[in-house]
N, C-alpha and C positions, 0 to 999 in steps of 0.2 A: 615800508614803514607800517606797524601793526597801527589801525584804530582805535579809540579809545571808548568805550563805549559811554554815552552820555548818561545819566540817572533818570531819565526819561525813558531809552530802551533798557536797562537793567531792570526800572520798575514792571516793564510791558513785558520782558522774558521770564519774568518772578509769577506773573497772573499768568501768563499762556502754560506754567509747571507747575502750578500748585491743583491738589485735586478737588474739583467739587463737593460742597459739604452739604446741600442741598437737598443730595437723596437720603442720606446720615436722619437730619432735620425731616425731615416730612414722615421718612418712616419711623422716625422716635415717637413724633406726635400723633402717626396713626394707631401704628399698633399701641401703642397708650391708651388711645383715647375710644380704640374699638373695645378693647379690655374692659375700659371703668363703664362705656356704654351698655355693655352686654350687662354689667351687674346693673347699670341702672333701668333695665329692660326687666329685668328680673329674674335671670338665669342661671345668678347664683348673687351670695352677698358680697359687699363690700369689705375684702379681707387683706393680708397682709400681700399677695401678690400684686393683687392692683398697689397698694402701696408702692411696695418695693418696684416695681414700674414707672411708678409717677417718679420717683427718686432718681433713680438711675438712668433710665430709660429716654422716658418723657422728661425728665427735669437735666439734669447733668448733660446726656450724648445733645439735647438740643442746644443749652450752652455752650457746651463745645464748638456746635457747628455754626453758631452762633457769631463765634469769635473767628471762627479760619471763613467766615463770607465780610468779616472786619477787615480781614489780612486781603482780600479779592476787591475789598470798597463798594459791597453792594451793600447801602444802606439797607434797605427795605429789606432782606434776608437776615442780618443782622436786627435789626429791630425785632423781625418777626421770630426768627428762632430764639434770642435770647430771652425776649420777654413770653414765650409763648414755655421757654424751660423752665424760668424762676414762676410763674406761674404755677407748675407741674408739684413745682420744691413747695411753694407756699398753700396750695391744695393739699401735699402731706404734711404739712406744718400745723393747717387747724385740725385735721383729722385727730391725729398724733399728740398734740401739746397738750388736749384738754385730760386726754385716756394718762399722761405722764403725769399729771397735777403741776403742769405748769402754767396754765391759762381757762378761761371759761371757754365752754364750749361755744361757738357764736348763735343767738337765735337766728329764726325763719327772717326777718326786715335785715339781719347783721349778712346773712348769705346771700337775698337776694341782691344789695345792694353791692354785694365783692360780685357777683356774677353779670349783674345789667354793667356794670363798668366794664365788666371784660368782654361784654356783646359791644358796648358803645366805642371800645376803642380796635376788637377787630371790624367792626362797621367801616371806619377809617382807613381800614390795611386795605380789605374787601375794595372801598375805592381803586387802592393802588394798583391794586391786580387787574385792572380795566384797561394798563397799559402794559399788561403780562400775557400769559396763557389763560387759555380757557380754562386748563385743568386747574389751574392758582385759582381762578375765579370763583370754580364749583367748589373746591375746597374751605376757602375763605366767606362765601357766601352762607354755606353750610353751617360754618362755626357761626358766624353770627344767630343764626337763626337758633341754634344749638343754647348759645349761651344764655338769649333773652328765654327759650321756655324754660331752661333749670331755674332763671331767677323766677319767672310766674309761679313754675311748679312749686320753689321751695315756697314763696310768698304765700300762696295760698295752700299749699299742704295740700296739692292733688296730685293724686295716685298717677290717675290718667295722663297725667301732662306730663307728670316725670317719666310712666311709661313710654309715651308715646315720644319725649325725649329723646331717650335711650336708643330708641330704632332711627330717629332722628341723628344722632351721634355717631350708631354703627357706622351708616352712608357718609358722613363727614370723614369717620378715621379711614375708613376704607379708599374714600376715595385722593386721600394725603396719601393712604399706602401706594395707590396706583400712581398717583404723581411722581414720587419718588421713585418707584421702579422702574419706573417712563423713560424717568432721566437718566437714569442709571443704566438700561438696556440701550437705550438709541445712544447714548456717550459709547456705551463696550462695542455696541457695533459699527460706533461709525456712519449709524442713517438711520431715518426714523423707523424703528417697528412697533412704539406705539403712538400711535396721535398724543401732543397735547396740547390741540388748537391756538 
């Protein structure tokens, strides 16, 4: 007589075949966010590719991945990629809206006050990652510290701070690239070959 299989192992052979969207999400938001750092470094300006990055890249593949770690029921990956994508969208939204005539450009108190809220609420995630990897930590840690000097920098219109930002930011997105690759290489091999404590 054949078994039936219960909705409990149907759910449990659903997560064990679906594939991780994890490394998707980390390198959306690296290489993103290594891009918009470099111009905020001062390497080059602030143009349509970073744009079109933030849109697709950083905004869009991170919701994506967003939703298939919804489909897996990891809250906190979920949280973190979806809001870390519309994020990405709504960074090119004030860019973009004002240059369309469809809204005011935000002043220096309007940006820093979108930015300290996005340092205050990865602050929050950054806790969570304390019962995660190391590399989640250094990442997550990163951003925070990333977010509050853009809002200082933009608050007080210094050069230096948004500079010193910028290289701030590289080491954040880089090291989401490394996370992502982490997991993506030790998944394809089967054992760990890169740490991510």
């Amino acid at each position: 007589m054949n078994q039936i299989d219960t909705p409990q192992e149907i759910l449990h052979t659903l997560k064990e075949t679906t594939a991780n969207p994890a490394p998707l999400g980390l390198c959306a938001f690296g290489l993103t966010t290594v891009l918009l750092n470099l111009a905020n470094a001062g390497f080059y300006p602030l143009d349509a590719m970073i744009l079109a990055m933030g849109i697709f890249y950083g905004g869009i593949a991170q919701v994506i991945a967003g939703m298939m770690e919804w489909k897996k029921g990891n809250t906190f990956a979920t949280t973190a990629f979806t809001s870390y994508g519309l994020f990405w969208l709504s960074l090119a939204g004030i860019l973009m809206l004002p240059k369309l005539g469809l809204a005011n450009a935000p002043n220096a108190v309007a940006m820093s006050a979108y930015l300290a809220m996005w340092g205050a609420f990865t602050l929050v995630l950054f806790i969570g990652t304390l019962k995660i990897t190391r590399a989640l930590q250094s990442v997550f840690l990163t951003l925070t510290i990333l977010f509050f000097l853009l809002a200082i920098g933009d608050y007080t219109d210094s050069t230096t701070i948004k500079t010193f930002a910028g290289y701030e930011g590289i080491l954040c997105g880089g090291l989401a690239i490394y996370t992502g690759l982490a997991q993506l290489l030790n998944e394809v091999y089967g054992r760990k070959i890169c740490p991510l404590g």
